[in-house]
N, C-alpha and C positions, 0 to 999 in steps of 0.2 A: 521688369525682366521676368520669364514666365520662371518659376522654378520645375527644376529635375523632376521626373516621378521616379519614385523608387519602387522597385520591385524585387521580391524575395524571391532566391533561384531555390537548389534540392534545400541549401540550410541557410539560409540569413540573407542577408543584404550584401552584395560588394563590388567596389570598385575602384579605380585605379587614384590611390593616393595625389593629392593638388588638381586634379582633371575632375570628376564625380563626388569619389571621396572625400568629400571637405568637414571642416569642423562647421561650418555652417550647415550643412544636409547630415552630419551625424548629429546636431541640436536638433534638427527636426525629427529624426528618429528617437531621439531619446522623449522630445515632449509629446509625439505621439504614443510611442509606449508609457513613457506616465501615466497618460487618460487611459489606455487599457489597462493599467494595473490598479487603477483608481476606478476602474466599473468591475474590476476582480475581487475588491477588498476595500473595506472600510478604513483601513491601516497597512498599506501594502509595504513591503518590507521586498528589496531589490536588493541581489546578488551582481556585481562586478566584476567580469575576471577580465583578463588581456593577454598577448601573446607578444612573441618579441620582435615584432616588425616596428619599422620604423616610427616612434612618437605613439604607441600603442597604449604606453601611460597616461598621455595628456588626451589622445581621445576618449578612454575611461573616463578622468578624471571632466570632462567636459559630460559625458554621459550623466557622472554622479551626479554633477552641480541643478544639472536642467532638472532631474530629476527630484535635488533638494527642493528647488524653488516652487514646486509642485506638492511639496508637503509629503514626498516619499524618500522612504529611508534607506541607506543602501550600505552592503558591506561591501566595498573595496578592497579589493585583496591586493595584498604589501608588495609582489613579488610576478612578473609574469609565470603565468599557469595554464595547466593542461584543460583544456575546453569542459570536459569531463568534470574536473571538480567542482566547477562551478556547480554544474549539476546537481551533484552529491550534496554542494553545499544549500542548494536549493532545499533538497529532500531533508537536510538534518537539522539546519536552521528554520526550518517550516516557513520558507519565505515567499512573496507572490510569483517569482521569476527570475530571470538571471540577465545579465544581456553582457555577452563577452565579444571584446575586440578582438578580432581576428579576420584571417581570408585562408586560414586552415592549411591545403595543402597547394595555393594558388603561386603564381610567381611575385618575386620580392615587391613588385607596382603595384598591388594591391595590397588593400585593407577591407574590414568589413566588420558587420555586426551578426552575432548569431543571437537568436533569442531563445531562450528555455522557460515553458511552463511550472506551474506548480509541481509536474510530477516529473522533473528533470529532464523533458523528452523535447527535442525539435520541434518549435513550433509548428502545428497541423496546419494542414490547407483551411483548416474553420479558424483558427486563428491567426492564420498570415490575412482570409478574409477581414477579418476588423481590421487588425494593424494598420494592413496597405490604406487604407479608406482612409483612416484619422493621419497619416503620415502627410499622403499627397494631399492633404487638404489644407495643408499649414506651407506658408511661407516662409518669412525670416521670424528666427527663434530668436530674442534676444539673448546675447550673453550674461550669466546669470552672476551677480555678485557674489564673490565668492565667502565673502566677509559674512552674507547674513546665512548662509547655506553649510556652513563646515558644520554646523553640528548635527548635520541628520544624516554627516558623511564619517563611517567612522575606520579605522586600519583595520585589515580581518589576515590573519594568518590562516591558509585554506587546510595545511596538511595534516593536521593532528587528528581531524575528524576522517579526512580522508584515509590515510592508512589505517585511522582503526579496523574501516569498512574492507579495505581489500584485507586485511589480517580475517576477516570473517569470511571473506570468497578464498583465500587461496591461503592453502597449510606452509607458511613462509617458515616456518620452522626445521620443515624436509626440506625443502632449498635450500635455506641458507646452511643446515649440517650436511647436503650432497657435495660437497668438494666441487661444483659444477664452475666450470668457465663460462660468464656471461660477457656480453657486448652488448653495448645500447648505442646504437647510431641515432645519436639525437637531432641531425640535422638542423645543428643550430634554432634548433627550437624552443619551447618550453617546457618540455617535459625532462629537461636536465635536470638531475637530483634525484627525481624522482623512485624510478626499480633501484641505486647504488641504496640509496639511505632506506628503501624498504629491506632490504637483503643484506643490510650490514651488520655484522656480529657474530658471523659464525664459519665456515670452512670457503662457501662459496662467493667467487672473485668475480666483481663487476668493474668492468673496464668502459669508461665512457668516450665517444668519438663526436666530435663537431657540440662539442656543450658549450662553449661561449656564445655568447648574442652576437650574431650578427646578421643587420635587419635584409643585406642581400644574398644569404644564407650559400655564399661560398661560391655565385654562379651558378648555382644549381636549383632547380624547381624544389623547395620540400616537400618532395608526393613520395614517398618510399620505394618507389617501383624502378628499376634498371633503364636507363642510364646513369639516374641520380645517387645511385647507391654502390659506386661501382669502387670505392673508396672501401665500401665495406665486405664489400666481395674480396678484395683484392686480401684483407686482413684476414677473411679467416679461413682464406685460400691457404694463406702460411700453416694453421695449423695449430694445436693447441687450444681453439676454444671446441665448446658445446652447442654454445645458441647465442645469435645474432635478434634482438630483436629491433626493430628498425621502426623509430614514430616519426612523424608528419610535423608541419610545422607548429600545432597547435596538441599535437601527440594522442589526437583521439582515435586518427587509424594507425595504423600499424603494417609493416610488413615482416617476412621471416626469412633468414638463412640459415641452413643446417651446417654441420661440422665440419663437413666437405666443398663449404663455399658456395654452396648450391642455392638458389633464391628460390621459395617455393613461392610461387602465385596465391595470391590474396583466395581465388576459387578453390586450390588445394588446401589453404588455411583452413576454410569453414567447413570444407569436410572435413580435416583433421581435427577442427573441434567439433564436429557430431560425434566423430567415432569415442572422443575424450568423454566428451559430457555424457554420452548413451551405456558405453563399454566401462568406466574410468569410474564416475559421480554415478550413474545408474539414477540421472534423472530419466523423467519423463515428461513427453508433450510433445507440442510441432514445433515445426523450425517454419520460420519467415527470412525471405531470403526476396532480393531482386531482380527485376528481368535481365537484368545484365550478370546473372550470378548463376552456381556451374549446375549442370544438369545430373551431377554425384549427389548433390541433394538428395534427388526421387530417387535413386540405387537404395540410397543409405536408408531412407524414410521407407521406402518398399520393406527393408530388411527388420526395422528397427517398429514397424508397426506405428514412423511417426507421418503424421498430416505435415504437406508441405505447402504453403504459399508462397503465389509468387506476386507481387507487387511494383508497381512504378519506382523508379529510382529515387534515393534521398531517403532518411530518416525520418523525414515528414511523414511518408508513408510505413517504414518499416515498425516506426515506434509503437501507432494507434492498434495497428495490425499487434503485434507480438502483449498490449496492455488487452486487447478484446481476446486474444485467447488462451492467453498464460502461458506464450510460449517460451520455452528453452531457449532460443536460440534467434537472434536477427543477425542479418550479415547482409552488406552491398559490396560491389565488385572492388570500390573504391578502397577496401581496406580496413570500413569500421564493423566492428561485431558487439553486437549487447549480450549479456547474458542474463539469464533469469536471477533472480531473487539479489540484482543489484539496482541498476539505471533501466530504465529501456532507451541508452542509448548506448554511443559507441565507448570504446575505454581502450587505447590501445596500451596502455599500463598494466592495467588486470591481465586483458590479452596474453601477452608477453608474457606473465607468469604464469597462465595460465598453462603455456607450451613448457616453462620451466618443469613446471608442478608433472605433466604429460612426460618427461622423460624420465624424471623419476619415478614417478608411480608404475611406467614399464618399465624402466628399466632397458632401458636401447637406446640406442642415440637415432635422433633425429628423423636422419636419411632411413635406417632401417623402418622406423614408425612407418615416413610416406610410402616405403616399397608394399608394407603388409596391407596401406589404402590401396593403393593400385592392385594388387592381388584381387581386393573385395571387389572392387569396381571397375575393372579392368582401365587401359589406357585414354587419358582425358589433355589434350591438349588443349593451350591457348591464346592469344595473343588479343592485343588493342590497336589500334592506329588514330594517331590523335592528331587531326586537317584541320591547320591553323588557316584563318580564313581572317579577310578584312574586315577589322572593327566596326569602321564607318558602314560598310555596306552587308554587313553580317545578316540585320531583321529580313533585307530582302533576299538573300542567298540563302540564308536556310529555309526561308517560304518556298523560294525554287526545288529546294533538292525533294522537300518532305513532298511536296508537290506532284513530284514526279515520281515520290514511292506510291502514291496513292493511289495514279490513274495509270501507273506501267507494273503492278503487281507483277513479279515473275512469279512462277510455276514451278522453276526449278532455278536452282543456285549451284554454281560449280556444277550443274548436270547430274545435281541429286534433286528430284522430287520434291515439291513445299509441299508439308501435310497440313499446316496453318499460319495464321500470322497473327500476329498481337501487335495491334496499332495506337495503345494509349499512353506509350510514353517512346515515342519513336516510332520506329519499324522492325518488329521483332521477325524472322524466318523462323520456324522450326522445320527442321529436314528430315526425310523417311528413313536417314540411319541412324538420326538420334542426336546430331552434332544442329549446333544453329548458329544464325551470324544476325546481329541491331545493329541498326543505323540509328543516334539518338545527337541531335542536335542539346550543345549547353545551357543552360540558363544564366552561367554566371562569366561564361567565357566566350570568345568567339570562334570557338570551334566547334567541329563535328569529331564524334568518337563513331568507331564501327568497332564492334568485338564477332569475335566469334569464338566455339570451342569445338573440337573433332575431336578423332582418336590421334592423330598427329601432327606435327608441324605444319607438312605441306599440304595436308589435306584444309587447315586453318586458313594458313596463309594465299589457299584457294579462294574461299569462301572472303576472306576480305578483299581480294581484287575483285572478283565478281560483280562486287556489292558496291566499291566502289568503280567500277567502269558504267554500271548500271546508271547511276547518278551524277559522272560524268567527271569525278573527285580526282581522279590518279595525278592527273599532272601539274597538282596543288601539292603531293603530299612532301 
């Protein structure tokens, strides 16, 4: 029987739990990464984490073993955990890598593997090149005894290290004495515990929503973005908190609501962390940002004297980008944000306090902050459309659609003008007023995403019909 190939989408490996996802094709992922971290290091030392989807543990724990048998050593972390500290634990334990169970912010049928390099960062396109090669080149893994392999496997508690590091990115001190009403919409994921026990012991009240496990996470996708989070709109719709912040199922993105019940989009987030980090911290440098990410960037970087990049989607790309140029700031549309002199990867934990730390430091709530963005940068809408498409026949439907962006280039969108196009991760438009709409087929799902951003709703939700009638999508959506 011929085996699966595996292939790495924006971040790891995934697929649908008993179908692809098997403990047999995650043994070959693990004994391929073994032989990369054994041509990494003479003594390679492997990071564990896991998230709380179903049996998350015993694929870990199957990870570790392959691993053992291989003569690499691995800390196993006790507890499911945020994607993120793996990372961290990478960087503090000086270990070859990480490899965490997870399928992040996918539906409850999935599982997956993410891998993290030596410098905590998404494995790059040069290193998913090795992986995939040693991966699909191996058939059946045998199941490793576990008898001769427990001792290269050892219990690792991840948080001590970890809050030290966020107690050195964010003054936890002024939050926790700001009397501030918090909410963490954990969306049943793994980053429960986490903001409550960094923020306990002083004035300011953290309230936690969907923190138990469970591995079909309520019915709902854990992606942070509305409709999923309409539970937590509805809470501080009532009144009485400050800040909402909202993680993923692995809690490395994040999303935000202000006081007023209001969800601010992932693309208003990362300007609102430019204006923090530039106005606030008074770093300096560029920001690295995605093609699907807001076009307030370049306002803000125009203003702020900083370099902007823009980049294909996934952390694969934003990481290498933001380590080559010492930038401040990565953010993809999808919800993760890096920040300098931490990971250069995403943390929607730090995040979250990050916007804590942002209120206090001005002093305003929330809603007022985003009006004084909007004043700078005048009016940015934006919207996604996400065209679930058939599994089975997905490879050849999205060769059709990309197909026909290629050889029917419009000229104009919604009856504005194209001033260019960016074709290497999708189909980006940019338009002559400044607003643009991507077409980007998935890598790890079988859909197609169209985004786009204007000065308003209607003018958005222009440019997404456009784009999809163009390619023929409407009557899928």
């Amino acid at each position: 029987m011929k085996t699966q190939q595996i292939k790495f989408g924006t971040d790891g490996w995934r697929g649908v739990v008993a179908d692809d996802f098997t403990f047999a094709n995650v043994r070959r992922v693990a004994q391929g990464t073994a032989e990369y971290m054994k041509s990494r290091s003479p003594d390679p030392l492997a990071v564990i984490g896991y998230d709380c989807r179903f049996a998350s543990e015993e694929f870990a724990r199957a990870v570790a073993d392959v691993l053992a048998a291989n003569g690499v050593r691995s800390l196993m972390f006790d507890r499911p955990s945020p994607t993120q500290v793996a990372s961290w634990t990478v960087i503090d334990r000086k270990a070859t890598g990480a490899a965490v169970i997870t399928a992040s912010h996918n539906p409850y049928m999935f599982n997956g593997i993410k891998y993290k390099t030596n410098t905590g960062s998404a494995a790059s396109p040069d290193v998913i090149a090795e992986l995939e090669p040693r991966i699909n080149a191996l058939e059946d893994v045998p199941v490793p005894d576990e008898a001769k392999t427990a001792g290269l496997v050892s219990s690792y508690d991840p948080r001590p290290p970890y809050y030290a590091q966020i107690a050195r990115m964010v003054d936890l001190p002024a939050i926790r004495s700001a009397g501030l009403h918090i909410v963490h919409e954990c969306m049943h994921g793994s980053g429960y515990g986490y903001i409550k026990e960094l923020l306990d012991g002083g004035r300011t009240a953290v309230v936690e929503l969907h923190s138990d496990r469970n591995p079909l996470f309520g019915g709902v996708n854990p992606e942070p973005i509305p409709p999923n989070i309409d539970a937590a709109i509805a809470y501080m719709r009532a009144g009485g908190q400050d800040l909402c912040i909202l993680t993923d199922g692995d809690a490395d993105r994040l999303g935000i609501i202000d006081e007023t019940g209001r969800f601010i989009n992932q693309l208003q987030v990362f300007a609102l962390l430019m204006l923090y980090l530039f106005d606030v911290r008074h770093l300096v440098g560029p920001v690295v940002k995605t093609v699907n990410m807001t076009s307030m960037a370049e306002k803000l970087g125009a203003e702020f004297g900083a370099q902007v990049y823009e980049v294909p989607v996934g952390f694969k790309n934003v990481a290498p980008k933001m380590m080559e140029t010492d930038a401040v700031l990565g953010g993809e549309e999808s919800g993760g944000f890096a920040i300098k002199g931490h990971i250069p990867e995403r943390d929607g934990i730090l995040v979250g306090l990050l916007f804590a730390d942002m209120i206090v430091k001005l002093g305003r709530p929330l809603s007022q902050i985003l009006a004084g963005l909007e004043q700078r940068v005048g009016p940015h809408a934006y919207a996604r459309h996400d065209i679930h498409l058939n599994r089975e026949t997905y490879d050849r439907d999205r060769k059709r659609i990309l197909s026909t962006l290629e050889s029917h280039e419009p000229s104009e969108v919604a009856g504005v003008k194209v001033d260019r196009i960016r074709s290497d991760d999708g189909f980006k438009f940019y338009l002559a007023d400044g607003s643009w709409v991507l077409l980007r087929a998935s890598g790890t799902e079988a859909l197609v995403r169209i985004y786009a951003e204007a000065a308003d709703k209607a003018a958005v939700e222009a440019r997404l019909a456009a784009l999809e009638d163009i390619v023929g999508l409407r009557a899928r959506c």
